[in-house]
C-alpha positions, 0 to 999 in steps of 0.5 A: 573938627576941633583939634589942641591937645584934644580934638572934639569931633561932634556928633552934636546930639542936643536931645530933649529929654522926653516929657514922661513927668508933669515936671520934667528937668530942663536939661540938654542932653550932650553927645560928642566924640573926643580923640587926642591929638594923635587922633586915638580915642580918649577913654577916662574922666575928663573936665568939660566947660560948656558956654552959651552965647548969644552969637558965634563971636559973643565975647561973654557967655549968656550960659555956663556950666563947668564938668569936672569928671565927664566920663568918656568910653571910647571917645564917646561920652555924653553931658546933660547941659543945665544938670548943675547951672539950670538954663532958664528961660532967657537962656534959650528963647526963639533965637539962635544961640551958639554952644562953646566947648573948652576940654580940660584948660585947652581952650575954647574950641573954634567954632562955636556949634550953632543951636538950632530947633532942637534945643527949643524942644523945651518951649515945645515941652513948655506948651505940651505941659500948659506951664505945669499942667499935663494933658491928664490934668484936663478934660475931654469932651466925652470926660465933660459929658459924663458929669451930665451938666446942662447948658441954659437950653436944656434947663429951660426945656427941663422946666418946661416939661416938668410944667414950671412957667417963668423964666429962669434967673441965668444972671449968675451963669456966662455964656458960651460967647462970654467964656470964648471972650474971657479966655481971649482976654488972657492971651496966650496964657491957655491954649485950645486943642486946635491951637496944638493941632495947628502947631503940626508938633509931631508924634511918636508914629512920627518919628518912626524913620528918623535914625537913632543916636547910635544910627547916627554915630555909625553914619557920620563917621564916614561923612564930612562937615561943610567946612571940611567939604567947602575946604574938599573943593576949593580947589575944583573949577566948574564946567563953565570954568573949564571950557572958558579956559580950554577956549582961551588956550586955544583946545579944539574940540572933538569935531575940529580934529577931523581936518588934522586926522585926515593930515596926519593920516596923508602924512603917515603914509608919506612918512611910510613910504620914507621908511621904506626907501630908509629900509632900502638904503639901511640895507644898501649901507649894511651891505657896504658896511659889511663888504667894507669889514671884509676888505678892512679884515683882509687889509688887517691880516695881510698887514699882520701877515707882513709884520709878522714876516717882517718884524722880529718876534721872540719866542723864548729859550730853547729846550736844549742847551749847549756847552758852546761847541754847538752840536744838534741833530746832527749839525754843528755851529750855527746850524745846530743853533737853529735846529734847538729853535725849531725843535723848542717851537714846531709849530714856527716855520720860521724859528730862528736863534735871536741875534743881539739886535733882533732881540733888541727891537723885539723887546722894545716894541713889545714883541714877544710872549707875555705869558710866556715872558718869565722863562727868560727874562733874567736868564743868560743865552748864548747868541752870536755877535761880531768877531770878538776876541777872548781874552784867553791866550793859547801857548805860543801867544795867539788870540783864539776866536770866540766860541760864539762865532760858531766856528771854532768846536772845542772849549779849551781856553775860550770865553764866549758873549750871553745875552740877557733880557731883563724886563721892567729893569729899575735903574739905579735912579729909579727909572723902570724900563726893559734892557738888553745886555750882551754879557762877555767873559761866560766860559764855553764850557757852560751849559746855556740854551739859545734865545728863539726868534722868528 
């Protein structure tokens, strides 16, 4: 495979022309296959130069011809070597000569293809012609017998008959032996028909089972050149090469695995048996496992259990709300306060109002119904605190107790304590947390639920 701008793949057909005239031209039939280097099939007129030397790395040309418009159809295309530059007979003598091809100004494409017999088809031409003279120009044995010449025997037997005596002068006529030395005396120069016959040149019936031009194009497309093929297994090792390297790596063959077989069979069973002692012990574990989870559950629950029972949570806001005198379901003070918790949440036993503190413990662990959250964060409830005062003084002077306390049932004059709850609270230098206010000086009079617990 040659490949510049153009790559020549070459199907190398030298053909000798067919010896049909006395006269035939000494030309050497061409035929390749051009692609460009993309590999795609060149079609159009392109310019050949065709060189033959001496050797595969002659540096002149014993022979050059140069094509200017080489008609290409496909990749495919044919020259006549010798058509422009005749090659002569020193040209192409009984040694091997070598054809260089260089596409438009490629280059001489590398390497050089080889020229073997078929190129020498010429001489072979040369000695069917006799240098010019085809075999139509000689003649046969049975063409010579029909011009009824007689050789010396038959004259004399002639005269003989005819009753002539005396001999007959024969000085001016050559022998048999005489014609024979004479034509070894020329050389080469004539050659018998049993000199062509032991030079085994074939015929057309001889040619009946080679392939044709066009056979041969459709086979080696497929086929591979012996460079490309030394190129293909360079890289393969040998039989012996392998089993020298399968010895000095130590492999064993097929027979000396036998021994390790029948080992790891013993220890397959060995290892078997331990799977099922593991299963055993898997089972064991997952039995534990999930006694373990149980105790761990109930641990879990009864821990929950005290929490809950022990740790305040807040509920939210009650449904109903109060003016402060606290009257519900029929009680009044800090009892209605609890029955607006267990009606707002039927489903606590342990419903209670919040105080100050638990809400505050609540809030800071967490306690209470995010979903739930929005329905009092910011919002004011009435809760209990300690004996507090109002501000707010009756006629004759006394301070009256908080409405709060639950103990006093009319509004007149008293202030009651609120509690808010104000979750993620920013302070005023940026710090968010959740708070628990307890708010004073809230009339009551006004209408406010109650914080719920449990």
């Amino acid at each position: 495979m040659i490949r510049a701008r153009h790559s020549l793949f070459v199907l190398f057909c030298l053909l000798c022309a067919g010896p049909a005239l006395a006269q035939a031209p000494e030309v050497l039939p061409y035929q390749g296959y051009l692609t460009d280097a993309e590999g795609m099939p060149v079609d159009g007129n392109v310019a050949m130069t065709f060189r033959m030397y001496e050797s595969s790395d002659s540096a002149s040309p014993s022979w050059e011809e140069t094509w200017d418009d080489v008609p290409v159809s496909n990749g495919m295309f044919v020259a006549y070597l010798g058509q422009y530059t005749p090659i002569t007979d020193g040209v192409l003598d009984t040694t091997t000569k070598y054809l260089g091809i260089e596409i438009g100004s490629d280059g001489e494409a590398q390497p050089r293809q080889r020229v073997g017999a078929v190129a020498y088809s010429i001489y072979a031409r040369d000695a069917y012609y006799f240098r010019g003279y085809g075999p139509d120009d000689f003649v046969t044995d049975e063409e010579l017998a029909e011009y009824n010449y007689v050789d010396a025997d038959d004259v004399r037997v002639l005269i003989a008959e005819e009753g002539g005596g005396g001999e007959i002068d024969l000085d001016g006529y050559v022998t048999d032996a005489e014609l024979a030395d004479a034509l070894a005396g020329l050389g080469e120069t004539y050659v018998t028909v049993e000199d062509i016959d032991a030079r085994n040149y074939v015929n057309e019936g001889d040619l009946a089972n080679y392939v044709t031009n066009e056979q041969l194009d459709a086979r080696v497309e497929n086929y591979i050149d012996g460079d490309e093929l030394a190129a293909a297994i360079a890289n393969y090792i040998t039989e012996a090469d392998m089993v020298a390297y399968l010895e000095n790596n130590n492999y064993v063959r097929d027979g000396d695995l036998d021994a390790l077989r029948e080992r790891i069979a013993a220890l397959e069973g060995r290892a078997d048996a331990v799977d099922t002692r593991i299963d055993g012990v898997d089972t064991r574990i997952d039995q534990l496992e999930a006694d373990l989870n149980g105790r761990i559950d109930d641990l879990a629950a009864r821990i929950d259990a005290i929490a809950n029972a022990t740790q305040p949570y807040v509920l939210g806001r009650s449904d109903a709300t109060s003016r402060g005198q606290f009257s519900f379901g029929g009680v009044t003070g800090i009892k209605a306060a609890q029955a607006m918790c267990v009606a707002a949440y039927p489903n606590e036993p342990t419903a209670h109002f919040c105080t100050p503190g638990e809400a505050q413990q609540a809030i800071a662990m967490g306690r209470y119904n995010g979903d739930n959250a929005g329905a009092f964060d910011g919002q004011q409830t009435w809760t209990i605190s300690g004996i507090s005062r109002s501000a707010a003084r009756n006629s004759n002077d006394s301070l009256e107790i908080s409405c709060l306390n639950f103990l006093y049932r009319t509004a007149h004059r008293a202030n009651g304590v609120t509690l808010e709850v104000d979750l993620n609270y920013q302070t005023p230098d940026g710090v968010n947390g959740d708070v628990v206010r307890l708010r004073q000086e809230v009339a009551c009079g006004t209408d406010l639920p109650v914080l719920c617990c449990r």
